[in-house]
NURONU-56160 format. One record per residue (C-alpha): x, y, z; residue in one letter; residue number from 1. Coordinates in steps of 0.1 Angstrom, whole numbers, m for minus. Example, Ala and Ser with C-alpha at 12.3 -4.5 7.8 and 13.67 -1.06 7.14 Angstrom:
2
<rec <123; m45; 78>; A; 1>
<rec <137; m11; 71>; S; 2>
//
This chain:
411
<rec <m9; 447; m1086>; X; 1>
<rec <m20; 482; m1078>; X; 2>
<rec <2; 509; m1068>; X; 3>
<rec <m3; 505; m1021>; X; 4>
<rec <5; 469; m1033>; X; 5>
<rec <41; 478; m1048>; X; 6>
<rec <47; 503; m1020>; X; 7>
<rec <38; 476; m993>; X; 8>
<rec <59; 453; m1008>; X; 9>
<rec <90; 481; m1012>; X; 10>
<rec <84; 494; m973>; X; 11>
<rec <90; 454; m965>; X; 12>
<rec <122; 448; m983>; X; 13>
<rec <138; 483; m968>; X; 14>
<rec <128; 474; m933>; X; 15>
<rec <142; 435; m939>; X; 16>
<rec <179; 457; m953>; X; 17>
<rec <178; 478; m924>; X; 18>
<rec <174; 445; m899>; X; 19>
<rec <207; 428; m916>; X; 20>
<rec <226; 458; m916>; X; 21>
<rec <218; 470; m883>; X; 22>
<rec <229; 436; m869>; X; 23>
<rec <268; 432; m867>; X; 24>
<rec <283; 396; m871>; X; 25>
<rec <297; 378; m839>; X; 26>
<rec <334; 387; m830>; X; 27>
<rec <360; 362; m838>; X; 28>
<rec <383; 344; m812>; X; 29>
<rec <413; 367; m818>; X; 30>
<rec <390; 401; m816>; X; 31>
<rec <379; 391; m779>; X; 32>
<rec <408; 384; m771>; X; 33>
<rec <421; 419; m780>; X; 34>
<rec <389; 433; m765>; X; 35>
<rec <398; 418; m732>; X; 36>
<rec <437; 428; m733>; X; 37>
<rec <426; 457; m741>; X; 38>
<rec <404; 465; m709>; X; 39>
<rec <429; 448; m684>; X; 40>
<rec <454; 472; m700>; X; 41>
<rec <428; 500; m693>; X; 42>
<rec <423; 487; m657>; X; 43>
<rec <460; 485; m648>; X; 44>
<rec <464; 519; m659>; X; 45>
<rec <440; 529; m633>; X; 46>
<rec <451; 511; m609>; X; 47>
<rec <490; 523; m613>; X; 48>
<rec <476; 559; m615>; X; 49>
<rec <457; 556; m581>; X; 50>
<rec <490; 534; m567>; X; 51>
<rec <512; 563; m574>; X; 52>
<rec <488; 590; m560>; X; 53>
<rec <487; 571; m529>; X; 54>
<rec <524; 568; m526>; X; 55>
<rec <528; 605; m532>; X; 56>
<rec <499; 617; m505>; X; 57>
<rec <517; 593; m481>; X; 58>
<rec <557; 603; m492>; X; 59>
<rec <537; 639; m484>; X; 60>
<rec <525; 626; m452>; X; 61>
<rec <558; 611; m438>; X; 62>
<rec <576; 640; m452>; X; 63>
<rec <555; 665; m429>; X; 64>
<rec <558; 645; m400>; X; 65>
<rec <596; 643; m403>; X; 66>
<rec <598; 683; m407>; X; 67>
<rec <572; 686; m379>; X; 68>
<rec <589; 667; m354>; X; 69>
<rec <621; 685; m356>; X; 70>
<rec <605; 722; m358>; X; 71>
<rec <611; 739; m320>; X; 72>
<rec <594; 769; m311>; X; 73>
<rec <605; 796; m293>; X; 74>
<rec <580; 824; m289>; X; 75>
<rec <538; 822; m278>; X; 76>
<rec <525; 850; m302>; X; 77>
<rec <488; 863; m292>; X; 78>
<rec <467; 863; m321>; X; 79>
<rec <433; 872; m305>; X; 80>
<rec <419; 876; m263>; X; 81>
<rec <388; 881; m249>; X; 82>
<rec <385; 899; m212>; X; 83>
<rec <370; 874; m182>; X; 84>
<rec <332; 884; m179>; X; 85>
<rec <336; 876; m140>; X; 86>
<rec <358; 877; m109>; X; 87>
<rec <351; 845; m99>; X; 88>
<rec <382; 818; m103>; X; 89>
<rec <371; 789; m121>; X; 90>
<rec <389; 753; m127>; X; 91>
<rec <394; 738; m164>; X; 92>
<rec <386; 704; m178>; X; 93>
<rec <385; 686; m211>; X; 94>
<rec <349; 676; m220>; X; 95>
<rec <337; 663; m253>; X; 96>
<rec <344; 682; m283>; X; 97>
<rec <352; 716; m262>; X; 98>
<rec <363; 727; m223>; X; 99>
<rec <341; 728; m193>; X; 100>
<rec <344; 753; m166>; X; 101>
<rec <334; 752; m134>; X; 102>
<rec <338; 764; m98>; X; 103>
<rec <315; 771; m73>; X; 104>
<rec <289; 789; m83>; X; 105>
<rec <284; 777; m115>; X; 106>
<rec <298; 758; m146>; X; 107>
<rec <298; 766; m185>; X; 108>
<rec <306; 747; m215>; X; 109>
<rec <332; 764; m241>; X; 110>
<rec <335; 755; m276>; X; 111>
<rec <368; 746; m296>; X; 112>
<rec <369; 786; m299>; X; 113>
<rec <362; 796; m260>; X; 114>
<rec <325; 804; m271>; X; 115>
<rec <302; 798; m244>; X; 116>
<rec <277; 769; m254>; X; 117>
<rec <255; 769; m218>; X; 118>
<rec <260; 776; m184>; X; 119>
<rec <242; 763; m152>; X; 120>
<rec <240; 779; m121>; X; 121>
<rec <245; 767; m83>; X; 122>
<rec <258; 770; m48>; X; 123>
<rec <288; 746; m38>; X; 124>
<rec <313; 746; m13>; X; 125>
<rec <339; 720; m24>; X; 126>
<rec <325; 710; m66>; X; 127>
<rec <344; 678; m80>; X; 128>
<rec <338; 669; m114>; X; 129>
<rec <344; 636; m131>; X; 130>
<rec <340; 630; m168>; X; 131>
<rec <340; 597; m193>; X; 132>
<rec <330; 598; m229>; X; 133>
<rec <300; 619; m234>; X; 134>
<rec <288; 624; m203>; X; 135>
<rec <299; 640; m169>; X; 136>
<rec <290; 650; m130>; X; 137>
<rec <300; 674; m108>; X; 138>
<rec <295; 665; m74>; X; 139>
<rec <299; 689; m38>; X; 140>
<rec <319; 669; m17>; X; 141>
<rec <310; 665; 22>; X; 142>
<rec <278; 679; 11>; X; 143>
<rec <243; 662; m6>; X; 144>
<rec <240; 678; m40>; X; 145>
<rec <256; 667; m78>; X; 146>
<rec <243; 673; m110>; X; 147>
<rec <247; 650; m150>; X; 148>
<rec <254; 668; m178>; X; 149>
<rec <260; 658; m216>; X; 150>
<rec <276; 685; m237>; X; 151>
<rec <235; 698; m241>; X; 152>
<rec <238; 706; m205>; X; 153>
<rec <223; 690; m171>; X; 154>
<rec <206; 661; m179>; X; 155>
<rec <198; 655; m140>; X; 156>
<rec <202; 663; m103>; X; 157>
<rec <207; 639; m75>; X; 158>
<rec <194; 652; m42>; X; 159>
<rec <211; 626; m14>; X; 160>
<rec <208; 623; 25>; X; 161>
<rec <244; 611; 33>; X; 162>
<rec <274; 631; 25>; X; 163>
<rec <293; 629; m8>; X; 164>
<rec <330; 613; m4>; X; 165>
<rec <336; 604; m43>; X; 166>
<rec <321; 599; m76>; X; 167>
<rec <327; 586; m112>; X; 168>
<rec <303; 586; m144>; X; 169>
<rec <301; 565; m173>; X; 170>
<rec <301; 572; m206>; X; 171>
<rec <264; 570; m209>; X; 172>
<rec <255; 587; m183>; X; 173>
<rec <257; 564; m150>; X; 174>
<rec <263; 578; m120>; X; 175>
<rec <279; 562; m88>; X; 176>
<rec <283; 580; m54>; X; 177>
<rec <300; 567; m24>; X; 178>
<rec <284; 580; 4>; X; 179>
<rec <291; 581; 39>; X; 180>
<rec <277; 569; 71>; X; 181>
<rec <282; 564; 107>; X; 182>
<rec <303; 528; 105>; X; 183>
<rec <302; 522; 66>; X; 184>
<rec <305; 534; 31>; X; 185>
<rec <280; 533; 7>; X; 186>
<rec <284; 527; m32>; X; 187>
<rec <246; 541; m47>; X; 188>
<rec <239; 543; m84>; X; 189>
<rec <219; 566; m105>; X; 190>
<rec <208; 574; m142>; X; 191>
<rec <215; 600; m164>; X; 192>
<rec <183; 618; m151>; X; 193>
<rec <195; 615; m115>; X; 194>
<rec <171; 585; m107>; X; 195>
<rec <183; 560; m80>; X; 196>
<rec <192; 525; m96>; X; 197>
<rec <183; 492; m74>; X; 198>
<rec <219; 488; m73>; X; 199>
<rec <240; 498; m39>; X; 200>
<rec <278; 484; m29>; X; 201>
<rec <283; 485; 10>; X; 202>
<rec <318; 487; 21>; X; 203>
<rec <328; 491; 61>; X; 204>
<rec <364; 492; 69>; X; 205>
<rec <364; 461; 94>; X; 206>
<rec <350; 445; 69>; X; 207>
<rec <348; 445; 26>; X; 208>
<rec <372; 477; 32>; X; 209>
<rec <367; 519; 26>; X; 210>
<rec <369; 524; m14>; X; 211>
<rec <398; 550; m22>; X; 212>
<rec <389; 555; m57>; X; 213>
<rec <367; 539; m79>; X; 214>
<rec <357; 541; m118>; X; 215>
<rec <330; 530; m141>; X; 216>
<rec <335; 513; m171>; X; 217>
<rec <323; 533; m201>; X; 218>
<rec <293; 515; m206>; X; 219>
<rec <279; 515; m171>; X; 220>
<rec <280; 479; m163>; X; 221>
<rec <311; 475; m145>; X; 222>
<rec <331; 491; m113>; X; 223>
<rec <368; 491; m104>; X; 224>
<rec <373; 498; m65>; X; 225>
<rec <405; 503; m51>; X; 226>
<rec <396; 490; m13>; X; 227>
<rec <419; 498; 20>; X; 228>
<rec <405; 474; 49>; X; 229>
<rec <418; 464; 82>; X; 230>
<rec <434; 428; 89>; X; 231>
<rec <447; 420; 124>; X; 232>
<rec <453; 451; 127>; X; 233>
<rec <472; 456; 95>; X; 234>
<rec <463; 488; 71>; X; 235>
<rec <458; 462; 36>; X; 236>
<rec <451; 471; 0>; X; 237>
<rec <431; 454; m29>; X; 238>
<rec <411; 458; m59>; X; 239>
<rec <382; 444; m68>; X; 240>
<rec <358; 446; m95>; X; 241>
<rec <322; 445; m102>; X; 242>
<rec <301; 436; m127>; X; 243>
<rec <259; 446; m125>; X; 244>
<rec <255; 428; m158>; X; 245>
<rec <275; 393; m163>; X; 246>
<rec <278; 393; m124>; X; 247>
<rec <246; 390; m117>; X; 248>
<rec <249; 356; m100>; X; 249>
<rec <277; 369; m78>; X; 250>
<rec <275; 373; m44>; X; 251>
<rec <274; 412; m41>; X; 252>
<rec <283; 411; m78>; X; 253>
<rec <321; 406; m68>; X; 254>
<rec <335; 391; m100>; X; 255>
<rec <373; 393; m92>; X; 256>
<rec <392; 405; m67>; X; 257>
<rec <430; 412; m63>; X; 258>
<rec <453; 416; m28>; X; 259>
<rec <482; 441; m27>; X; 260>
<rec <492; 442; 11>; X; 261>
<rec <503; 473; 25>; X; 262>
<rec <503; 488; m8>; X; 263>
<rec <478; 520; m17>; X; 264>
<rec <460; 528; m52>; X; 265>
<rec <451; 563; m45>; X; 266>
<rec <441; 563; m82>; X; 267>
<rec <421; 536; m104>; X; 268>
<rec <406; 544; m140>; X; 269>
<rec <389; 523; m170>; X; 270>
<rec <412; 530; m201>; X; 271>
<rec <381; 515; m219>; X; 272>
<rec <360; 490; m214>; X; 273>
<rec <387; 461; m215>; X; 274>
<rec <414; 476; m195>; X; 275>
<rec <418; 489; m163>; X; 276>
<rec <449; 505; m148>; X; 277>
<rec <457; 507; m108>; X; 278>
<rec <480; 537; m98>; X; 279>
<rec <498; 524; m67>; X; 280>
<rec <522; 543; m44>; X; 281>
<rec <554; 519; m62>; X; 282>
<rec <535; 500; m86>; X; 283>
<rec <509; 506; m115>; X; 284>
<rec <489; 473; m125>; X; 285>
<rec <470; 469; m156>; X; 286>
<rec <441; 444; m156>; X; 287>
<rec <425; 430; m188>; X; 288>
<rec <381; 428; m183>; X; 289>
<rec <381; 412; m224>; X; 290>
<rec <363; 381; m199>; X; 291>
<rec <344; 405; m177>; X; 292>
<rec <335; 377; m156>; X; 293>
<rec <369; 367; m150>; X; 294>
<rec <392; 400; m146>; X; 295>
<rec <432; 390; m155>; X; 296>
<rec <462; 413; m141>; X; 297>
<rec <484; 417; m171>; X; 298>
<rec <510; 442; m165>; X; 299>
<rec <533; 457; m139>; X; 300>
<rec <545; 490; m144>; X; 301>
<rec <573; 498; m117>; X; 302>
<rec <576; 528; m103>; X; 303>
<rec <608; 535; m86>; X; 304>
<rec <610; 572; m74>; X; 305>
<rec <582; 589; m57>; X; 306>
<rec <556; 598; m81>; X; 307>
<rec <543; 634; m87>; X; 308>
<rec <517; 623; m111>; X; 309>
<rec <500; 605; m133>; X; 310>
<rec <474; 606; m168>; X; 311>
<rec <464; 591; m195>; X; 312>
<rec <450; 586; m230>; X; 313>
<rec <431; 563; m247>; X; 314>
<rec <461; 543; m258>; X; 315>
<rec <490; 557; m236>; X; 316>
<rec <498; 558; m198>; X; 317>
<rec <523; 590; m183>; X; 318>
<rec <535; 584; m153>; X; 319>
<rec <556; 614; m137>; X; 320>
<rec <583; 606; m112>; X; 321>
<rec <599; 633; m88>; X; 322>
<rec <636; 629; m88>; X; 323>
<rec <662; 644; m65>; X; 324>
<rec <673; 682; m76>; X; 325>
<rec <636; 695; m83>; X; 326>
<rec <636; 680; m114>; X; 327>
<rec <609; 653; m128>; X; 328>
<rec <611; 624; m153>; X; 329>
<rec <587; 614; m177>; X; 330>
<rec <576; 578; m182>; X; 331>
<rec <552; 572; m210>; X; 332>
<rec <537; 537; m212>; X; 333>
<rec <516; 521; m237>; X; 334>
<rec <484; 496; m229>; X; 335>
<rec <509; 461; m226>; X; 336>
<rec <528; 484; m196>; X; 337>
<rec <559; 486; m222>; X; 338>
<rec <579; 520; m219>; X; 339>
<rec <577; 539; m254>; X; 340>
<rec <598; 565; m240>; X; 341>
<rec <606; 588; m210>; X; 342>
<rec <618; 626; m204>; X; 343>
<rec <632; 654; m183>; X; 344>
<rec <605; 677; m168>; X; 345>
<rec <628; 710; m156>; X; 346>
<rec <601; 726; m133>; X; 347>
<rec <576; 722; m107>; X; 348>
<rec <544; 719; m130>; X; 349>
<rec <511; 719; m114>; X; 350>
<rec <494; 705; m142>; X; 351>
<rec <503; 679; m168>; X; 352>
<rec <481; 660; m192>; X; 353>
<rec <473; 650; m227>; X; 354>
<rec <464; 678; m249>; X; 355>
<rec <462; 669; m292>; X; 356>
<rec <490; 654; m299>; X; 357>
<rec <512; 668; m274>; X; 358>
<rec <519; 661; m231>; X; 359>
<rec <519; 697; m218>; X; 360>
<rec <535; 707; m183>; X; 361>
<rec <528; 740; m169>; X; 362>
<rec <524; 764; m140>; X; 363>
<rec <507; 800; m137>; X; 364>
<rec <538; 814; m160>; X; 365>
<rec <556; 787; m172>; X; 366>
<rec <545; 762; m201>; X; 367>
<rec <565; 727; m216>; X; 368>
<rec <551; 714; m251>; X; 369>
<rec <565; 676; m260>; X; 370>
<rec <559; 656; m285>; X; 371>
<rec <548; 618; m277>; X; 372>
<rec <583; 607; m287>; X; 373>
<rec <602; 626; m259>; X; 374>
<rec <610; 659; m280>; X; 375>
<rec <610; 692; m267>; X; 376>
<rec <582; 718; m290>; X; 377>
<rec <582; 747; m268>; X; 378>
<rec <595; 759; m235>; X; 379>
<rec <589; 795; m218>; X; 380>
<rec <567; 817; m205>; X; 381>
<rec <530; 823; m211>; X; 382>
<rec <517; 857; m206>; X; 383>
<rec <486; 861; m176>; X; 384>
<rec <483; 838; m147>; X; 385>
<rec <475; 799; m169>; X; 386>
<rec <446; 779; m159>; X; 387>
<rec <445; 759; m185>; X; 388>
<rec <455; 753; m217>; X; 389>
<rec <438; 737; m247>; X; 390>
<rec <455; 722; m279>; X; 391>
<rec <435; 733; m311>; X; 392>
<rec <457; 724; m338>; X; 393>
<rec <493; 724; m352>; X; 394>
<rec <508; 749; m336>; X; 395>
<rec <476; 768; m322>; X; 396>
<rec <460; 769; m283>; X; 397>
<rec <437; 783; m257>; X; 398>
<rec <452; 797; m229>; X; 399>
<rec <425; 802; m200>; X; 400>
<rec <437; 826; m171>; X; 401>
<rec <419; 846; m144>; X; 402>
<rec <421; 874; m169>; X; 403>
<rec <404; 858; m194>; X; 404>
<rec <415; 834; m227>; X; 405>
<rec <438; 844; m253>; X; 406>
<rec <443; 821; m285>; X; 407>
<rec <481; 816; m290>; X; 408>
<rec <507; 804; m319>; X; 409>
<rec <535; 789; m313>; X; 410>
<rec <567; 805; m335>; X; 411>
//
């Protein structure tokens, strides 16, 4: 045997050791066993460590909210103000992620921080805006002439030959004018570029009845109309409700209706796309659309004082009555028509709504701050004639006046 012989021979047996050693023998029943007590050990260990950082971020939590809802402010500090560029006096509204401002010569959209994002330019005599979602329309009543916007600005302009009497917008973008003519009403439709739908709603008062109010769903496809219409002489009072998707069999795609004799709804809005509530002159109603085809009154809200009033959220309903003394009470509502609580209101506000987390009341000077459980944040006086005023956060908001907008902490 020569020498590449031996060596061959040698290489093989080391390779053959290597194989045996390199492969361990098979556990035993008791050593998987401890393997596997082992990793549930490992995994409840985790799972007690991430249990006990959850209860502490959440003992956190409730522990802030409990501090935060007893802290009362007292004083509005300034902490920055920029001058008014114009004279012109504008009105204030909520849109999107920031505050639009219009008036009639023009409108602008602010950001969180009062920056201007874009402004559009034109002549109106009486501009009424309505806004749902992301999309909104300003509209001169008694005149031909209203404009779409998105928070990227005007989307499109509707150019009509009857005069203006009302409008409401859906959240993507649908537009619906009533219009007015010599012995009827006219309900006309239009997308977000300002083109006419093949959609109209005619209404006459000796007949379907003169719509009040009216609002879109968010999605476009249906219509709340709160109708006054003349019966043996009789001034009477119903809502109805259409649908331009599910009621397309209808006759003038009426899917439900609802009488209220002499009763008035100056006031009807979509809460979303399943509920409706009707702001009547004693009464609130709230009607269920989850069967669109087949709309269901499911709440009365009474309403026993006059009432100075009314907004609401996406999940709440304020309703503010005027009570004897010049003082106002609170009611605050949720989406069954359940009271969830109600407060004192010491002033003659001109302007109350939802801002953040808080209901504000104020006037020119004077500003209320509540929480939504009834209890009193701030009350005083705001420097500059207030226009409007926009939660930020915590403690922090815009205050828009004729001189211009200030950012103020509460202290």
């Amino acid at each position: 045997m020569n020498q590449d012989q031996n060596y061959s021979r040698e290489k093989k047996k080391m390779q053959l050791r290597r194989r045996v050693v390199s492969e361990p023998p098979e556990p035993s029943e008791e050593e998987l066993q401890s393997m596997h007590e082992e990793v549930r050990r490992y995994r409840l260990r985790r799972l007690c460590i991430a249990a006990a950082a959850l209860g502490a971020a959440l003992l956190v939590f409730l522990l802030w909210n409990f501090i935060s809802s007893r802290i009362h402010y007292e004083t509005a500090e300034i902490v920055r103000e920029k001058e008014a560029a114009g004279e012109s006096v504008s009105e204030f509204m909520d849109f999107g992620m920031g505050i639009l401002q219009y008036g009639k010569d023009g409108m602008s959209y602010l950001d969180r921080s009062g920056n201007l994002l874009w402004n559009y330019g034109y002549s109106m005599r009486n501009p009424s805006v309505a806004v749902n979602g992301e999309y909104g329309a300003i509209a001169d009543l008694k005149s031909q002439t209203a404009f779409i916007f998105n928070e990227e600005g005007v989307q499109g302009t509707v150019q009509t030959n009857l005069s203006i009497l009302n409008l409401t917008v859906s959240a993507h973008g649908v537009l619906a004018l009533v219009l007015d003519d010599t012995d009827a009403s006219y309900i006309y439709f239009y997308d977000k570029t300002g083109l006419k739908l093949d959609i109209k709603v005619k209404t006459a008062l000796a007949g379907e009845g003169y719509p009040l109010d009216l609002s879109l769903s968010p999605t476009g496809t249906g219509l709340a109309v709160s109708i006054v219409y003349m019966d043996q002489g009789s001034m009477q009072s119903r809502i109805a409700f259409y649908n331009f998707d599910v009621g397309k069999t209808e006759a003038d795609r009426v899917v439900g209706f609802f009488k209220y004799g002499e009763m008035l709804f100056p006031e009807i809005r979509y809460l979303n796309d399943q509920l409706v509530c009707a702001f009547g002159d004693s009464k609130a109603y709230l009607f269920s659309l989850a069967n669109e085809a087949q709309p269901k009154q499911v709440a009365e809200i009474p309403c026993e004082q006059e009432v100075q009033s009314v907004f609401t959220s996406d999940d709440s309903i304020a309703i503010v009555e005027k009570e004897d003394g010049g003082k106002y009470r609170l009611h605050l509502y949720n989406t069954s028509g359940k009271e969830k609580m109600n407060a004192e209101i010491p002033f003659s506000y001109t302007h109350g709504e939802f801002s953040g987390d808080y209901l504000i009341f104020y006037d020119e000077t004077e500003c209320l701050v509540l929480d939504q459980s009834g209890k009193e944040k701030f009350h005083g006086n705001l420097e500059g004639t207030t226009r409007k005023l926009y939660f930020l956060s915590g403690s922090r908001f815009l205050q828009f006046s004729n001189q211009g907008l200030r950012e103020i902490k509460l202290k």
